[in-house]
C-alpha positions in Angstrom: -35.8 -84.6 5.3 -36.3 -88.3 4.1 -38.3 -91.4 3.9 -37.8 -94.4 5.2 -39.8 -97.6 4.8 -39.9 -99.2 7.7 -41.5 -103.1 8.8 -42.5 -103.3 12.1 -44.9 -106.3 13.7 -48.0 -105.4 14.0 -48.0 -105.7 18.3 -45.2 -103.0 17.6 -46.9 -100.8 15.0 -50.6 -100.9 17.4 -48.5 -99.7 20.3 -46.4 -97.0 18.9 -50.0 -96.3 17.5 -51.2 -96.3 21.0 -48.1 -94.1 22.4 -48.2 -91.6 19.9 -51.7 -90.6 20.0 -51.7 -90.3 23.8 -48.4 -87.8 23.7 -50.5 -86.3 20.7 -47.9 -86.5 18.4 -47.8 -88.7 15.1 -46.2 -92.3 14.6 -43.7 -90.5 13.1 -42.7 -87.7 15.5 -42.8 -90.3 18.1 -40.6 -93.0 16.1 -38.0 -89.8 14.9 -37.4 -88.8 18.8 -37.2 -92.0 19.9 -34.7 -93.1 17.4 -32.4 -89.8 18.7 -32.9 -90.8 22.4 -31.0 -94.2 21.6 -28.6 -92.4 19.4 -28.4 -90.1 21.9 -27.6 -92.8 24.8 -25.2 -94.5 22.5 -23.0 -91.4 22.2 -22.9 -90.4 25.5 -21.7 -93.9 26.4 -19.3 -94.1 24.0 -18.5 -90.3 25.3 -18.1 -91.4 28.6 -16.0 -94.7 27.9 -13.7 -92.4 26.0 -13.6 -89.5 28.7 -12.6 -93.0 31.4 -9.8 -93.9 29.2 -8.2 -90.6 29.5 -8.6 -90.0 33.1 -5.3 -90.6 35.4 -5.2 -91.7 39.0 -2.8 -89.0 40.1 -5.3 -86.1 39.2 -8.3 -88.2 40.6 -6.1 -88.6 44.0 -5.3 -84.9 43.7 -9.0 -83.7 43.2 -10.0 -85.9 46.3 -7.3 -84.7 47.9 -9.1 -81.1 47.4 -12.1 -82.0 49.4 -12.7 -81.8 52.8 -13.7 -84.2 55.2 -17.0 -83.1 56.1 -19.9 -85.0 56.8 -22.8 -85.6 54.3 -26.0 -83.3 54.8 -28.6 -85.0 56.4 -31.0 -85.4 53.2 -27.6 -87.6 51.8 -26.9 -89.9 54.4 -27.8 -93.2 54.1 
């Protein structure tokens, strides 16, 4: 593990202050899992941009092609 020294305003540092102690964790658990939920969100859109750029319209049209034409449950209509 490592240290970082980190600068953050003080509005910031009271309410990470605030946030941490009511998920009764410390300032530094919180700040560590919520800087791998954005690294997290950044890969998967990256991920996902990548996975786009690979996809064909000829297998899309096939795997639609594959479903049936039913009508939605009732809980999925709009």
């Amino acid at each position: 593990m490592s240290t970082i020294s980190l600068r953050l305003p003080e509005s910031l540092h009271e309410r990470v202050r605030e946030l941490a102690k009511q998920e009764n964790i410390s300032i530094n658990q919180f700040i560590s899992t919520a800087l791998a939920e954005k690294i997290s969100a950044l890969q998967t859109a990256d991920y996902l941009e990548d996975r786009a750029l690979r996809g064909r319209r000829v297998k899309y049209d096939h795997a639609l092609s594959r479903v049936s034409d039913a009508a939605p449950d009732k809980e999925d209509e709009i």
